[in-house]
N, C-alpha and C positions, 0 to 999 in steps of 0.2 A: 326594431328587431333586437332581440335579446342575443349579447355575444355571450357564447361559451366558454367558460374561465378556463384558463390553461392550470392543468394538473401534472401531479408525477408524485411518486410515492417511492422513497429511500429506505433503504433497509438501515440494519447496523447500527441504530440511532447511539450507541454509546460512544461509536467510536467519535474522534474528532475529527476524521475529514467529512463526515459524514453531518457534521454539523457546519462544517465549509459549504457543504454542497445545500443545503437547508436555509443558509442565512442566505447566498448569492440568490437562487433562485426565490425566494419570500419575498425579495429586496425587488424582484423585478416582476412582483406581481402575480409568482406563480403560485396556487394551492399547493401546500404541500403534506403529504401524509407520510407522516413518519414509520416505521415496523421497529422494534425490538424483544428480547426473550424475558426482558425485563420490565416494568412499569415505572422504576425510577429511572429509567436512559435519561441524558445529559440531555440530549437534543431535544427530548419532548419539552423542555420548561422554554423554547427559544418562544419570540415574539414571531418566529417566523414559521414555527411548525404547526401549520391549521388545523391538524387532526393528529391521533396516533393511532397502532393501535401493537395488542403485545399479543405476538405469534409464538407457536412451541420453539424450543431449539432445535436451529436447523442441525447440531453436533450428536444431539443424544437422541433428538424427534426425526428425521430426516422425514421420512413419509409426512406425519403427521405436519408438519411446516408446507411441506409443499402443497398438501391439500387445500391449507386453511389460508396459502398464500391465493390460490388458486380461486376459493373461495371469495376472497374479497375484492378479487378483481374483477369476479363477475357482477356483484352488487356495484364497483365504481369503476367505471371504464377510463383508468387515467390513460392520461395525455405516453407519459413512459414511466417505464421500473428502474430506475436507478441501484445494482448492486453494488456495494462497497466494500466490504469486507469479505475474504476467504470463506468465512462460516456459510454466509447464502450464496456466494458465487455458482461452486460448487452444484448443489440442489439445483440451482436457476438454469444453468448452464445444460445439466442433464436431463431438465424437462423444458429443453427450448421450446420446443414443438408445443409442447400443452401451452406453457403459458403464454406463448406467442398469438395464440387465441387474442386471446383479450388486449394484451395490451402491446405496445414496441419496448423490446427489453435492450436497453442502452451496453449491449455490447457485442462484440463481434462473432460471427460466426463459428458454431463448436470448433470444427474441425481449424479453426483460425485462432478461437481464443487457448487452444492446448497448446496450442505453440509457444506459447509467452508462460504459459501456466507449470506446464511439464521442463522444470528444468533443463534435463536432458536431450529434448526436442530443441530448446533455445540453444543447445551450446552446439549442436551439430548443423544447426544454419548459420549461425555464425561463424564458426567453422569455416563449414563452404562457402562462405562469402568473403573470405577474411579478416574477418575481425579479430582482435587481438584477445587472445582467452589464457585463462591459468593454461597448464600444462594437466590433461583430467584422465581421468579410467572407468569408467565405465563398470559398478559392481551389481550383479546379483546374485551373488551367492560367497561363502567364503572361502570356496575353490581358488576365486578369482583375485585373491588377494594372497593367497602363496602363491599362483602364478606369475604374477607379476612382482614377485617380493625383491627380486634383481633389480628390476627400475625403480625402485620409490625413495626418492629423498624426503627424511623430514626436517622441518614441518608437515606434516598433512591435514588436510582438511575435506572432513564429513560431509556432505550434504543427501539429504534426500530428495529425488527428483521431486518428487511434490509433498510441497507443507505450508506452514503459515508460517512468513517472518523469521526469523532466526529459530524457530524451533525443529532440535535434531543436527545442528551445527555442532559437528566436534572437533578442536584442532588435536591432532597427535602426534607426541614428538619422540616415539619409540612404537617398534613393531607389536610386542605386546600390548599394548595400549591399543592399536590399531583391531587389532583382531579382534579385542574384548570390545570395542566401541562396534567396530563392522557387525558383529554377531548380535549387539543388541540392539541397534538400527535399525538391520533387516527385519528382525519379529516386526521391532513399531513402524517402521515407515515403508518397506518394501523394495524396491531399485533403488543406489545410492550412486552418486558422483564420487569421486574421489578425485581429491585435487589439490596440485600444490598450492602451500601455504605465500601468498604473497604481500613482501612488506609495504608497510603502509605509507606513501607518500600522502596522502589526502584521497576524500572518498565524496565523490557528488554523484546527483542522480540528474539524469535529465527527461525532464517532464515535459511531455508533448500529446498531443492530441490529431491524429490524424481522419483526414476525410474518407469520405467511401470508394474513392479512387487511389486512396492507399497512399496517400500526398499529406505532409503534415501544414498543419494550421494553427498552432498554437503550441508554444513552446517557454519553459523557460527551465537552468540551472541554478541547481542549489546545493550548497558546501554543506557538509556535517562540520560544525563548529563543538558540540558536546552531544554525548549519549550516554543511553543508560540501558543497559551496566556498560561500563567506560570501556571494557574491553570488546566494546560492540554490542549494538542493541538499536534501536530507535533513537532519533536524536530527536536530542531536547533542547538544542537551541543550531541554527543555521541559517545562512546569508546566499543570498543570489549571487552569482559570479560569472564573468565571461570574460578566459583568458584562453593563453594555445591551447594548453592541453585541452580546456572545455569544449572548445571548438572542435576541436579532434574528436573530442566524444560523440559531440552532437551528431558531427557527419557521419560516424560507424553506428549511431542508433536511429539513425533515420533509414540508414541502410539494412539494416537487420531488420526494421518494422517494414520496408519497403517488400524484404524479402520474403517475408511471411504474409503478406497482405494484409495489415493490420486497420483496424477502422476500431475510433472507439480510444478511449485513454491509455495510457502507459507510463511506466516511471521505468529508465532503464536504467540502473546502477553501476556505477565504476569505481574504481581503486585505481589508484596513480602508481607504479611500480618503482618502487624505489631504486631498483635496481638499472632501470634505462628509461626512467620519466615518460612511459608508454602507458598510458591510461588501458586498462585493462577488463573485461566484459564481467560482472559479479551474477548478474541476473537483471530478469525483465520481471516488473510489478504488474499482472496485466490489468489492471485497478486504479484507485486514487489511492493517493498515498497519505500518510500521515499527516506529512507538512503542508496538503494543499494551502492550507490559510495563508502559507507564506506568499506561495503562487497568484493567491488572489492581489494580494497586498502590491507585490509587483507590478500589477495590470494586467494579470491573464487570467480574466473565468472563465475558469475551465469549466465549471458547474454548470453555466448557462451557454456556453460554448457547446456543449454535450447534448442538454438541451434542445437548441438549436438542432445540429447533425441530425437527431435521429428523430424528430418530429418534422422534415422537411424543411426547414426555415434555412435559409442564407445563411451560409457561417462565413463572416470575412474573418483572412489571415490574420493572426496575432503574433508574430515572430520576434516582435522587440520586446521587450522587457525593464522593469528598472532592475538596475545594478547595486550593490550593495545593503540591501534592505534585509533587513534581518526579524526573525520571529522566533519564539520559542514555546515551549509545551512545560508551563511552570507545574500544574497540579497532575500527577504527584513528577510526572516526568523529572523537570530540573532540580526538584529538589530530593528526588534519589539520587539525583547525580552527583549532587552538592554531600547529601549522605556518607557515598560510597568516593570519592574521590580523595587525594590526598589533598595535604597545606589547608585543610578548613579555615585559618585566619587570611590565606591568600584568596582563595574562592569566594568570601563572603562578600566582599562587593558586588561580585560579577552575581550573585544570587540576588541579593538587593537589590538587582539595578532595575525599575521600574519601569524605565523610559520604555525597555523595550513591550514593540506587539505580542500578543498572545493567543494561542490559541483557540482555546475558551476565555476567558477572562475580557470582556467588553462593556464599556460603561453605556455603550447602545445600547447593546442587548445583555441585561446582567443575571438574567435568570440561570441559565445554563450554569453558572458558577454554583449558585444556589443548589440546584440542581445536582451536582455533581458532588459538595459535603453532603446531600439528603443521600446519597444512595451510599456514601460511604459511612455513615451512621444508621443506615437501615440493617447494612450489610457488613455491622462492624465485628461478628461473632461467626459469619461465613465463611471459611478458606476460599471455597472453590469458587463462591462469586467473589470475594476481594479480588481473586487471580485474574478472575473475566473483569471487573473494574480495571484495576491497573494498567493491565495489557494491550487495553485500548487507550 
């Protein structure tokens, strides 16, 4: 009797959790097909990506992606869809229904995944559940920001309910500034938070994975040790940890995903408040995050953990973790860090230092490497894909 090979099919292939999620599940025998907007994506050169293939952009094509998504799922009936990045989220999320057809989409139910998605939804469950949050306001318009011009201390800080990553993040530390950044916020991004600026005692995420009974199953904490750009950005090097505060965190974002019914990955975000060592709510990732590889390295795949959950198989709990383990995101991540940072003769060990894991960079699997100078020599005269390289 002929067994049926297990399948799934990843979007995002440039990004680098996305090539986490590619090597774990390759590593245990699954098919895996890749998607990107590109033909050089990072991930296609893995030992571990069986197939690829290059879709329109879900940013500029929207229609035209989901068609041709749709399309290819009726010729191969994977096992699940694994989305990774904001760009297909998005599209996927809004045609649950169709592509539900065909295949199991590895994440939680619309009306479940806006909650983590919609900033503004996240901060008003937290809220009532109380979790510890900036001090925020609520803008749509900028009526709403001379109304409120008696309460606001600065620092303040911009955000758009819904965006990718730090983009549309403004701090401001005068009212004019405020107004001119609110007025041009709203054009691009539509409802905005407004929230005080809190200082930084230390910032981890904690990365967990919950079951369909809204119970989590896999968990681990990870410090931001450097980022890029320094004043906040993606980090580009970071260590597992588990101390008070982290613990603290853990129990207020198991309770927030408890609260929303969450099923399906997450990375929930924190800042330590300098000001009374009260870890403090930034946002919920409702995704994999950058640093999965770190995660892996720990002892928690999450990739095949995922897997698992939404193809029916047994997920047993994963709640310990190793401690101290550290990874970093060298090309180009740590070394714009290295770039843009000061004391360059102080930093240049810590850029040197080899020992540490990597991202990309595996002498297992070393295509990807390869892979990643082709697209930045293909694409060495492109702004706007350099931008889409890098930023992944």
């Amino acid at each position: 009797m002929r067994i049926k090979p297990r399948t799934a099919f990843v979007t995002d292939a440039q990004m680098r959790s996305s090539l986490a999620v590619i090597r774990s599940l390759g590593k245990r025998g699954i098919n895996v097909t890749a998607g990107e907007e590109t033909r050089f994506a990072t991930s296609f050169f893995s030992k571990y990506c069986t197939n690829h293939v290059v879709y329109p952009s879900p940013l500029k094509q929207n229609d035209e992606f989901v068609e041709y998504l749709i399309g290819v799922l009726q010729k191969h009936p994977y096992d699940v869809l694994i989305p990774v990045a904001n760009p297909t989220l998005q599209p996927i999320i809004d045609h649950e229904r169709e592509i539900s057809k065909y295949t199991t989409i590895a994440l939680p139910p619309h009306e479940v995944f806006i909650k983590g998605y919609d900033k503004g939804t996240t901060l008003k469950i937290a809220l009532e559940n109380g979790i510890p949050c900036p001090k925020t306001f609520f803008v749509e318009s900028l009526d709403d920001i001379y109304r409120i011009e008696d309460q606001l201390e600065f620092p303040l800080v911009i955000k758009p309910r819904i965006s990718f990553g730090s983009r549309g993040v403004e701090i401001c530390t005068s009212f004019d500034q405020l107004v001119a950044n609110v007025e041009s916020s709203l054009s691009h991004y539509g409802n905005l938070l407004l929230q005080e600026y809190i200082p930084n005692g230390g910032e981890f995420g904690v990365d967990t994975l919950f079951n369909r009974d809204s119970r989590p199953c896999a968990l681990t904490v990870q410090k931001r040790l450097r980022s890029y750009p320094v004043s906040g950005g993606p980090s580009t090097l970071r260590e597992t940890i588990r101390t008070d505060a982290s613990e603290k965190a853990v129990v207020a974002a198991f309770k927030l995903l408890s609260a929303m019914k969450w099923v399906g990955v997450a990375m929930v975000e924190f800042r330590i408040d300098q000001r009374d060592g009260v870890p403090k709510l930034m946002e919920v990732n409702p995704r994999f995050w950058g640093s999965l590889p770190l995660s892996v390295l720990a002892g928690v795949d999450f990739p095949y953990l995922l897997y698992q959950l939404f193809t029916g198989e047994e997920v047993k709990p994963v709640l310990d973790y190793s401690v101290g383990v550290k990874c970093r995101w060298l090309l180009p991540g740590d070394i714009l860090w290295y770039c843009s940072a000061p004391s360059k003769l102080y930093n240049l060990p810590k850029l040197l230092d080899f020992r540490l894991k990597d991202d990309i960079i595996s002498l297992e699997d070393p295509m990807p490497t390869i892979g990643f100078f082709t697209a930045v020599a293909r694409y060495l005269f492109d702004p706007e894909m350099w931008k889409f390289i890098l930023r992944r």
